[in-house]
MIROMAR-515588 format. One record per residue (C-alpha): residue in one letter; x, y, z. Coordinates in steps of 0.1 Angstrom, whole numbers, padded with zeros to 4 digits, always signed. Each point is the difference from the previous one (the first is absolute). Example, Ala and Ser with C-alpha at 12.3 -4.5 7.8 and 13.67 -1.06 7.14 Angstrom:
% residues 2
A+0123-0045+0078 S+0014+0034-0007 
//
This chain:
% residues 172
X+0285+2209+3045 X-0040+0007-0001 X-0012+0026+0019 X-0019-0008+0035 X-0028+0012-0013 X+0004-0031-0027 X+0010-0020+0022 X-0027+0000+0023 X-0029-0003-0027 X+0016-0033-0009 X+0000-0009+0040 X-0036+0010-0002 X-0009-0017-0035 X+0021-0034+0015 X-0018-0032+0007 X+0012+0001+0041 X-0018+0026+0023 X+0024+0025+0005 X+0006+0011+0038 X+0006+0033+0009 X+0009+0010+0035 X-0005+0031+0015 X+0021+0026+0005 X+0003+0038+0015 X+0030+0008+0001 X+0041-0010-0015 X+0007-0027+0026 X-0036-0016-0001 X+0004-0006-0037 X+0035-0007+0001 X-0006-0035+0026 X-0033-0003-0028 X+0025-0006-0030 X+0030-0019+0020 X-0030-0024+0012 X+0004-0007-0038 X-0034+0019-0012 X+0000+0008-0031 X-0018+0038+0003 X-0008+0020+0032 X-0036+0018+0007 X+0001+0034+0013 X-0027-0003+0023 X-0021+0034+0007 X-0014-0012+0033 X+0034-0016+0011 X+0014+0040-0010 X-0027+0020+0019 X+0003-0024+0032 X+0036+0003+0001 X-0003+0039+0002 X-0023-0009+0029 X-0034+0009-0020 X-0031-0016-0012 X-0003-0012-0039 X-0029+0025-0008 X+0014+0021-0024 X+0030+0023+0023 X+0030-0010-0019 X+0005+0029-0028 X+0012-0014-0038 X+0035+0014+0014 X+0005-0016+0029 X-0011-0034-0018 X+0022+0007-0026 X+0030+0005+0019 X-0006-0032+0016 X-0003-0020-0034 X+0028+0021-0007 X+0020-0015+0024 X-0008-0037-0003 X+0005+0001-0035 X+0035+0007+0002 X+0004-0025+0025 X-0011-0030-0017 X+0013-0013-0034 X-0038-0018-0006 X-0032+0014-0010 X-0018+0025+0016 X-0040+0000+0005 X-0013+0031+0016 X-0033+0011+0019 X-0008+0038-0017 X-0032+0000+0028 X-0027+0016-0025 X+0022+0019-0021 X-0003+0029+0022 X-0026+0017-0010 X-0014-0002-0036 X+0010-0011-0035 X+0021+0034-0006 X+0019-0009+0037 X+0003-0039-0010 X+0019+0013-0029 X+0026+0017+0020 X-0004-0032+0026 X+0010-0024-0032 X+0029+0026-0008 X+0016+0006+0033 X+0000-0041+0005 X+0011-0006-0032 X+0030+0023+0004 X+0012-0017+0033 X+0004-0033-0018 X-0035-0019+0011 X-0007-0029-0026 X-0035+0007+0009 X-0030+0013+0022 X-0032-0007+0006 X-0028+0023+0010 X-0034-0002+0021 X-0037+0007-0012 X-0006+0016+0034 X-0018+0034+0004 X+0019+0030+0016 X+0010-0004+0029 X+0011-0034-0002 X+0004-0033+0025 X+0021-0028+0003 X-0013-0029-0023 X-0001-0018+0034 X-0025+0025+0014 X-0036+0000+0002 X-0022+0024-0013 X+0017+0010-0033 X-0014+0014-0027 X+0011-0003-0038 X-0003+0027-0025 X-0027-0002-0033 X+0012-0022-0025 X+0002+0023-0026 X+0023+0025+0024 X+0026-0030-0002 X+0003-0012-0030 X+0008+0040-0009 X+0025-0004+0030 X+0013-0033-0014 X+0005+0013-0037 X+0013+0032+0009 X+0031-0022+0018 X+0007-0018-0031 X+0002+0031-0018 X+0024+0016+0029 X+0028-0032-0006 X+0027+0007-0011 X+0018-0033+0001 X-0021-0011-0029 X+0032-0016-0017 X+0023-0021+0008 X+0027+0003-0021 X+0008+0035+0008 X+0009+0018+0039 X-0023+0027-0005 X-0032-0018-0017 X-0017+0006-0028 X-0027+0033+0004 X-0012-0006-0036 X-0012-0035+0013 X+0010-0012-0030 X+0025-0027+0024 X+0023+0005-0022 X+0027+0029-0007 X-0006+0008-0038 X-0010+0026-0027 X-0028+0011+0019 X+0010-0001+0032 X-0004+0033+0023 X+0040-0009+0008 X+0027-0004-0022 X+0017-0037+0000 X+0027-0005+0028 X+0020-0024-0024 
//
């Protein structure tokens, strides 16, 4: 069986637009996938209003992870989740990538706002110099772990494969 991680970049790389409902929390994403979706969205907004606060930036990387956390191992499908701006900069989008990769998220995405943030839905937001993200977005593909998938723990080496020169011995 392919990982969810796998399986939702062929969603994404299929022909049909994929549909991704929102969720915030286990029974939100559970009704998602028996309405037959094929992934859930953890939505950041949908999380921070269900606590009973605004989307600008309140929910900690713990509190979101917990939630995504939860959802994950509710649903059998995909899940896509909202990691705000990384919470902070590239060195705390690193951990951001690692904590949501360890809860079983197939994938996040992140937002070029500045600190403190607003809901995409918001006026008056501000994004962050180019050059700052692409530094952001690099240092999250060098914080994956899921790199392979062939192998539960990933391949560090990024080789995508488990071999000679691999940072991890072969699990065959």
């Amino acid at each position: 069986m392919a990982s969810k991680g796998k399986r939702l970049r062929e969603l994404i790389a299929a022909p049909e637009i994929l549909v991704l409902p929102g969720a915030w929390d286990g029974l939100s994403a559970i009704l998602i996938e028996q309405a037959g979706f094929q992934g859930v969205y953890v939505t950041g907004g949908g999380i921070a209003r269900s606590t009973g606060v605004p989307d600008i930036g309140l929910i900690t990387l713990n509190e979101q992870v917990a939630r995504v956390k939860m959802i994950c191992e509710a649903v059998a499908v995909p899940v896509l989740a909202d990691a705000d701006t990384g919470y902070g900069n590239a060195i705390n989008l690193m951990r951001a990538v690692r904590e949501m990769e360890a809860v079983g998220t197939a994938g996040i995405h992140i937002e070029d706002q500045v600190t403190p943030k607003r809901c995409g839905h918001y006026e008056g937001k501000e994004v962050v110099d180019r050059r700052e993200f692409v530094k952001k977005i690099e240092a999250a593909c060098a914080a994956r772990r899921g790199l392979c998938d062939h192998c539960p723990y990933g391949c560090p080496c990024g080789h995508g494969t488990r071999g000679s020169n691999c940072a991890r011995p072969s699990m065959s």
